[in-house]
BASELUM-649133 format. One record per atom (N, C-alpha, C): residue in one letter; x, y, z. Coordinates in steps of 0.1 Angstrom, whole numbers, padded with zeros to 4 digits, always signed. Example, Ala and Ser with C-alpha at 12.3 -4.5 7.8 and 13.67 -1.06 7.14 Angstrom:
// BASELUM-649133
a+0132-0057+0078/a+0123-0045+0078/a+0132-0033+0078/s+0128-0022+0071/s+0137-0011+0071/s+0129+0000+0079/
// end
This chain:
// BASELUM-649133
x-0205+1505+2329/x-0191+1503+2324/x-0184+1517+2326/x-0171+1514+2332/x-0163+1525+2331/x-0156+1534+2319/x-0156+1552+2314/x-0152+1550+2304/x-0140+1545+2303/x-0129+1543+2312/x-0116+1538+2306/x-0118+1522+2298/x-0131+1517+2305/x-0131+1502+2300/x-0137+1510+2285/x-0148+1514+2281/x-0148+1516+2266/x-0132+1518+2258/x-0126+1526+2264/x-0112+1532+2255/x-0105+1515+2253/x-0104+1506+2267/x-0100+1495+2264/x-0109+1485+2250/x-0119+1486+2248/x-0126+1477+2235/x-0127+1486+2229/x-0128+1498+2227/x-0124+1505+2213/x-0115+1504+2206/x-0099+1498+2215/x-0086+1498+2213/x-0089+1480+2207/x-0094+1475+2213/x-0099+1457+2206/x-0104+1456+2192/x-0112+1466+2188/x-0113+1463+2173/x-0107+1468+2164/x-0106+1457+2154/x-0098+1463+2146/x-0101+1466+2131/x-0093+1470+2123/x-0097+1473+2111/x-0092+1459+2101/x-0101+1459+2093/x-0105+1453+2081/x-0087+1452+2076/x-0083+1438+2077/x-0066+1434+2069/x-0066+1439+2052/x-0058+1445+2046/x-0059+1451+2037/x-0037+1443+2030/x-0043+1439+2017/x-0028+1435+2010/x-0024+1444+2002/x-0028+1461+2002/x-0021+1473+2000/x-0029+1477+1997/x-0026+1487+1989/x-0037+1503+1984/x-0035+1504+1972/x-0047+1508+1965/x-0043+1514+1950/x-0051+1532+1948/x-0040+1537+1945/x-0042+1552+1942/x-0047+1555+1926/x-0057+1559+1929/x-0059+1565+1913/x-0061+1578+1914/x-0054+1589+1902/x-0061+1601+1900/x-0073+1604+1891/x-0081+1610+1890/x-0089+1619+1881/x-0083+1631+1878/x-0076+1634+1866/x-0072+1641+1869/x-0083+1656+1865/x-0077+1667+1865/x-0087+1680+1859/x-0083+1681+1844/x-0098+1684+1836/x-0097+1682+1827/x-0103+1700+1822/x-0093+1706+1813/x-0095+1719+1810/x-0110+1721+1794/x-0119+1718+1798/x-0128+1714+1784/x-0141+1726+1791/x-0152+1720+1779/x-0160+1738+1779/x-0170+1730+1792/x-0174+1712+1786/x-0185+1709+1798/x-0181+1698+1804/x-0178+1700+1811/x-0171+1691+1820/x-0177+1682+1830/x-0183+1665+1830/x-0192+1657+1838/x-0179+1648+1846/x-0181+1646+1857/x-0173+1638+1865/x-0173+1623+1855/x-0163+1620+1856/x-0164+1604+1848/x-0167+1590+1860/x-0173+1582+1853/x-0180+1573+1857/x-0166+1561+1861/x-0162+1551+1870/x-0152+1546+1867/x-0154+1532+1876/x-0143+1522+1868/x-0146+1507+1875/x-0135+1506+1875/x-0127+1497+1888/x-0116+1493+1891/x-0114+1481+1898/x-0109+1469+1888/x-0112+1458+1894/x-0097+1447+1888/x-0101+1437+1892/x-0082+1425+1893/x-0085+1419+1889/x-0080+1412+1876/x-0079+1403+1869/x-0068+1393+1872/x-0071+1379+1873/x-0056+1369+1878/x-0051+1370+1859/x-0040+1370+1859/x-0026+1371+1850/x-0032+1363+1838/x-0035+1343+1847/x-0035+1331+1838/x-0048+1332+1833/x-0057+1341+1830/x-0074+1339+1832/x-0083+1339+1844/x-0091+1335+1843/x-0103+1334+1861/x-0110+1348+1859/x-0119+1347+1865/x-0130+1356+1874/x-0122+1368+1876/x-0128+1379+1872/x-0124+1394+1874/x-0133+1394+1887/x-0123+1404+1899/x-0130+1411+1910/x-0131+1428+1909/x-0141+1429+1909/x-0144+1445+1914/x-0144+1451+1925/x-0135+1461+1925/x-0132+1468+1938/x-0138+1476+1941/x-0140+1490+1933/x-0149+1499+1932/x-0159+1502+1916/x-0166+1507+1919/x-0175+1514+1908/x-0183+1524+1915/x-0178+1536+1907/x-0181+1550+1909/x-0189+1552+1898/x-0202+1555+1902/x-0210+1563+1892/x-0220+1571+1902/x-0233+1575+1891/x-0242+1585+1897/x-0249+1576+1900/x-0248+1574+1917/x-0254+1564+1927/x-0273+1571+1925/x-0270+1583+1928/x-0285+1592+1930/x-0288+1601+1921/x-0285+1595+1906/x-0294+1603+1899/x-0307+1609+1901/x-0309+1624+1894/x-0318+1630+1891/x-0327+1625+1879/x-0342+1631+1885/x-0350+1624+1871/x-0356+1607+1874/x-0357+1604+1860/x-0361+1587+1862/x-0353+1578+1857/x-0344+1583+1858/x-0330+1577+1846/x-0320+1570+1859/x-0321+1559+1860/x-0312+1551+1870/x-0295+1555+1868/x-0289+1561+1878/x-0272+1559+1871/x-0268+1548+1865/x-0275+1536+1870/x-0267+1522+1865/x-0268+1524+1849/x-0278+1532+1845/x-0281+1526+1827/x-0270+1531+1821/x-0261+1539+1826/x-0249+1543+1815/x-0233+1538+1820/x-0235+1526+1831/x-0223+1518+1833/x-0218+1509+1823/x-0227+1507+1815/x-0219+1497+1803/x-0209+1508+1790/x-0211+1516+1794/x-0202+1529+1787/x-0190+1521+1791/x-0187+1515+1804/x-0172+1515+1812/x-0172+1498+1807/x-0170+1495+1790/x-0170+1488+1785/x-0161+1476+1785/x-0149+1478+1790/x-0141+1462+1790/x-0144+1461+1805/x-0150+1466+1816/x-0154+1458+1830/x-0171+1454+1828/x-0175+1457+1822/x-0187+1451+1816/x-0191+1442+1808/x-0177+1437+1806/x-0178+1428+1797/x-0169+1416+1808/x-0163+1420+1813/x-0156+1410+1824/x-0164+1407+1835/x-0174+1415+1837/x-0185+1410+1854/x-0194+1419+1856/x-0188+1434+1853/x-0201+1445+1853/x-0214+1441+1854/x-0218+1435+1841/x-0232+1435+1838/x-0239+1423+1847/x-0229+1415+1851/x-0233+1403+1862/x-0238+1411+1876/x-0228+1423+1881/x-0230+1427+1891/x-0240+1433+1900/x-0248+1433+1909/x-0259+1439+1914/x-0258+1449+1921/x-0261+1456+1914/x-0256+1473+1926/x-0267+1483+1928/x-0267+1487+1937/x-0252+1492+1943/x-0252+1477+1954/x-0237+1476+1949/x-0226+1467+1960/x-0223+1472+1972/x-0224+1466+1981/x-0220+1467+1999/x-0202+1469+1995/x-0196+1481+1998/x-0183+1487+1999/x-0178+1481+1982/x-0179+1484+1975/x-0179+1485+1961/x-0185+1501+1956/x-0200+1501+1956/x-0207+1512+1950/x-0198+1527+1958/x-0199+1534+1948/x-0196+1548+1953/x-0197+1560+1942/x-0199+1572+1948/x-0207+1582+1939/x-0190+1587+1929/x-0196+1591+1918/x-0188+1596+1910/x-0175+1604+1919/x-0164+1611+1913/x-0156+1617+1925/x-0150+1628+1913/x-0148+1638+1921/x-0142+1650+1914/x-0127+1648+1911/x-0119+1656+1905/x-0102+1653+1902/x-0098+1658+1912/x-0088+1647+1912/x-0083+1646+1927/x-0076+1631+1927/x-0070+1629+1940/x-0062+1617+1940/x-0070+1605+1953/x-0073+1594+1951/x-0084+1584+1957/x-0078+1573+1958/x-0076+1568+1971/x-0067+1554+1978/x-0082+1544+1979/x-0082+1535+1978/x-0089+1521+1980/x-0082+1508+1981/x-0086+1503+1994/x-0079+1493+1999/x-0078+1479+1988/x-0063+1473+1990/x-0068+1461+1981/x-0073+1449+1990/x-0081+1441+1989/x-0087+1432+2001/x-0076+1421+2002/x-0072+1421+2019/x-0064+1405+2019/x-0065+1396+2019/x-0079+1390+2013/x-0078+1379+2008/x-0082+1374+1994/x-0069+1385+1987/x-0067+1379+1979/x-0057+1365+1978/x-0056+1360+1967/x-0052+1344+1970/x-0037+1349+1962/x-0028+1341+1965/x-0014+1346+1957/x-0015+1344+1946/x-0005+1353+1937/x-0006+1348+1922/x-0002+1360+1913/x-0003+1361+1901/x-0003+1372+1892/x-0011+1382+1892/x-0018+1391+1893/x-0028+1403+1893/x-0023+1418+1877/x-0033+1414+1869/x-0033+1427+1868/x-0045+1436+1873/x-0041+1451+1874/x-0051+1461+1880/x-0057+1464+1867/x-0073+1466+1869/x-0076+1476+1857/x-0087+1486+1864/x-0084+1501+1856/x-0092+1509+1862/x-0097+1516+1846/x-0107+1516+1847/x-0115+1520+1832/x-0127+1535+1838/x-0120+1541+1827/x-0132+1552+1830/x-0139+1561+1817/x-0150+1568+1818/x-0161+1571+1805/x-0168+1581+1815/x-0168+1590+1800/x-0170+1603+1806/x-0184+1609+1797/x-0196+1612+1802/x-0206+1621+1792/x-0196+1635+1786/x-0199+1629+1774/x-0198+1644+1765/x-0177+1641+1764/x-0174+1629+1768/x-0157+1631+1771/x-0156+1615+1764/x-0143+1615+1766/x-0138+1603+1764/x-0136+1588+1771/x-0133+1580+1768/x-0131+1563+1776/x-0120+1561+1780/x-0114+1555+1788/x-0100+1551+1791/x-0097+1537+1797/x-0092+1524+1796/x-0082+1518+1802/x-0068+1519+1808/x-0067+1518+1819/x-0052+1517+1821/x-0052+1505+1830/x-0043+1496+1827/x-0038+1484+1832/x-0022+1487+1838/x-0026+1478+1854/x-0009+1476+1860/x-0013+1463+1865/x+0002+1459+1856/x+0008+1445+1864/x+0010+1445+1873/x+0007+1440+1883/x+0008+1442+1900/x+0021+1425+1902/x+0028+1432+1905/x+0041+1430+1911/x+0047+1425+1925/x+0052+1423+1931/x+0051+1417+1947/x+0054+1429+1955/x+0062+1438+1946/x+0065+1456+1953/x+0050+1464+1950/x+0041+1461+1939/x+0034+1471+1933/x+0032+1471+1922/x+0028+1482+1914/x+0026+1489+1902/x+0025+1498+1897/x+0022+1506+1887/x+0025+1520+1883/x+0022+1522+1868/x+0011+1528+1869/x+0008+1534+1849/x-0001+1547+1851/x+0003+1553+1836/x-0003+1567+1838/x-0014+1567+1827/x-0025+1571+1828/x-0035+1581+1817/x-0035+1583+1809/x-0037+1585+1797/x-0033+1599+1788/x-0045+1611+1787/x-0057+1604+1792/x-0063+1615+1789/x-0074+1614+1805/x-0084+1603+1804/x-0096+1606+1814/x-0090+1603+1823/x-0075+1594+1827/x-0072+1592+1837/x-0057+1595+1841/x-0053+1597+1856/x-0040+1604+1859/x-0032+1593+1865/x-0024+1594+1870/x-0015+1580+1876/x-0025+1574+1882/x-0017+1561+1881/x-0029+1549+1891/x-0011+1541+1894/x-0017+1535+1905/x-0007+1530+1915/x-0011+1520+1922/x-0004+1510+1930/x-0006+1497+1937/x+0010+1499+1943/x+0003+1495+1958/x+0018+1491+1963/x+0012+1483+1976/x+0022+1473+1978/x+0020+1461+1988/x+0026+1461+1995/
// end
């Protein structure tokens, strides 16, 4: 094969259809011990139904004999929605804890139409727990933190 014909089927595939992005921050937290927080972020339909999970960030590769999964029920209202159902690590779900900082994750396009809230929950060793919920809107969404977590965002 010629390389111009590679450049032609490299240009043929495509990327994974995506029905927007949601931005979350971690933000920096000024304290004496400071552990990355653990976090789940997943969509609830409005009327009730099946919560989907998008991501879950924890300590994929714990040290020691102590599995990271045993301190995801800490991230207690997605644990209670499907967490503990879930088998992980999940195929493009699972992902290692993340430092503060600002993190895009695609929303999948096949979601089905309808109401959506976002929820991103996070739980921290030696720190605090957080929910923050956004009504996801046909433009998006938008809510802030107060403490483990920084703006979180959705736009379509």
């Amino acid at each position: 094969m010629r390389p111009s014909s590679l450049v032609l089927l490299a240009g043929a595939v495509s990327a994974p259809a995506v029905a927007g992005t949601v931005t979350v921050t971690v933000p920096r937290l000024n304290v004496a011990e400071y552990h990355r927080p653990y976090v789940a972020i997943w969509l609830e339909p409005v009327g009730g139904g099946a919560a989907r999970t998008l991501a879950v960030w924890y300590d994929v590769k714990k040290k020691g004999n102590e599995p990271g999964t045993k301190w995801l029920s800490d991230l207690r209202a997605w644990w209670r929605k499907g967490g503990r159902s879930l088998k992980l690590p999940a195929d493009g779900v699972s992902g290692a804890t993340r430092t503060p900082g600002q993190y895009t994750i695609p929303l999948p396009a096949d979601i089905k139409p309808g109401q959506y809230v976002l929820n991103v929950e996070a739980a921290r060793e030696t720190g605090g727990r957080e929910l923050v919920s956004v009504p996801i809107t046909a433009a998006g969404g938008r809510a802030t933190g107060k403490s483990e977590l920084g703006a979180v965002a959705v736009t379509r």
